[in-house]
Steps between C-alpha positions, in 0.01 A plus 500: 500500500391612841181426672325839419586521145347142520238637614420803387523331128252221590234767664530686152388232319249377711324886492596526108303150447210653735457768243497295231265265702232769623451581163414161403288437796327801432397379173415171629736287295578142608909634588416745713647673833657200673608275135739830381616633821669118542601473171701813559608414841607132388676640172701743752588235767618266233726786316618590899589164510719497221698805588535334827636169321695768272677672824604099673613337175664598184333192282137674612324662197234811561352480161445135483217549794314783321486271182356214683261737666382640157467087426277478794288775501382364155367212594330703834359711227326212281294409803298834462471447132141335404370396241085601450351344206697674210643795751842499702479678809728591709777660310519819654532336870769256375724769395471713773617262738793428203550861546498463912781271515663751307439807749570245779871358374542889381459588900696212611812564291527875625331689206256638752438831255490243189216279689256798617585643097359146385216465745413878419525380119260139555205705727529765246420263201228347680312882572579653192459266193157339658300788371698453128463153492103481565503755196681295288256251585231639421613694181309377168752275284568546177434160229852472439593407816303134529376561804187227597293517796255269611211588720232278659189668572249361717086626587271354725165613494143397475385249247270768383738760360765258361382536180555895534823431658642302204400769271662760682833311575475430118451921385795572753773272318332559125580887580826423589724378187769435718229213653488152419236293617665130584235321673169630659313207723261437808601358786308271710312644768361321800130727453317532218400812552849612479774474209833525432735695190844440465684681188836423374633832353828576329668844436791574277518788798479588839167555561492471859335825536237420231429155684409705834286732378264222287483265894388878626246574259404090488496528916209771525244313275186342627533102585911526507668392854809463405716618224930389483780483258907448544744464252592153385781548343764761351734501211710721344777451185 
């Protein structure tokens, strides 16, 4: 291998794991520009490597590298996996670096038409099934499909109105028979003036949508400053 094919393989996967990068950065994900553009340059210099070992020695094997890259790229991609209460995050960033070391030791073994076909392939994914996968989201489940959400929903407002409050919170989830009330209770306040509601809700359905427009209609009342919810947790069969 010369110095310019050396060369001209490693600068292909450094711009190939830019693109996948800028994306990510764009989007503001924790493996952004920088994490994916090295991923794909260090997956190409260690496939280089090999071929170079491959050229000086007969005992050198190419494809034991990529499979110890593949090894080490997983555990790079459990440090962006976290764990929030009941939620994983993080999945999407771990396997698009996976998926950069693959573009990168694509690019470094000479497929140079394979790697910009792969990167093409990972960007795509990202653009296109976004806008599908928030619908799926947000798409009313059926009963057979166990799926259990569980919302907390919290209002703080003047002591005044937290009677009305309560009975409000209480004619949204009766409406609803996909509602379950699991536990409705003040908080502690540090005025007296002032009180705090904190509802427990569970939904045999995502009713993420329903959730934000009850904290809008809850926000514009008299004596409410401050109105919040977030799921809890998510569960699906």
């Amino acid at each position: 291998m010369t110095y310019m094919e050396f060369v001209a393989r490693l600068m292909i996967a450094v711009l190939l794991g830019a693109v996948i990068g800028f994306e990510r950065q764009y989007r503001q994900r924790s493996a952004g520009l920088r994490t994916n553009t090295l991923v794909s340059t260090g997956a190409a210099i260690f496939v280089l490597l090999s071929a170079a070992l491959t050229s000086s020695t007969e005992t050198a094997d190419p494809s034991r590298v990529a499979g110890q890259i593949v090894t080490g790229i997983g555990f790079l991609g459990a440090g962006v996996i976290m764990k929030d209460g009941f939620n994983v995050k993080g999945l999407n960033t771990a396997a698009t670096i996976w998926c950069s070391a693959a573009v990168g030791s694509l690019a470094g073994a000479g497929l140079i038409f394979e790697s910009m076909i792969s990167a093409t392939a990972i960007v795509g994914t990202h653009l296109m099934l976004r806008p599908l996968g928030r619908k799926l989201e947000s798409r009313p489940f059926s009963y057979d499909e166990q799926v259990s959400t569980r919302y907390m929903f919290e209002v703080r407002c003047k002591a005044e109105v937290e009677n009305h409050i309560r009975v409000l919170m209480m004619q949204f989830i009766n409406q609803n028979e996909d509602l379950q009330l699991r536990t409705l209770k003040s908080l502690d306040d540090e005025s007296p003036t002032k009180a705090a509601i904190q509802a427990e809700i569970v939904a045999t359905s995502n009713k993420d949508q329903e959730m934000e427009k009850a904290a809008g209609r809850l926000t514009i009342l008299h004596g409410v400053t401050y109105v919040s919810w977030e799921i809890m947790e998510r569960q699906s069969d």
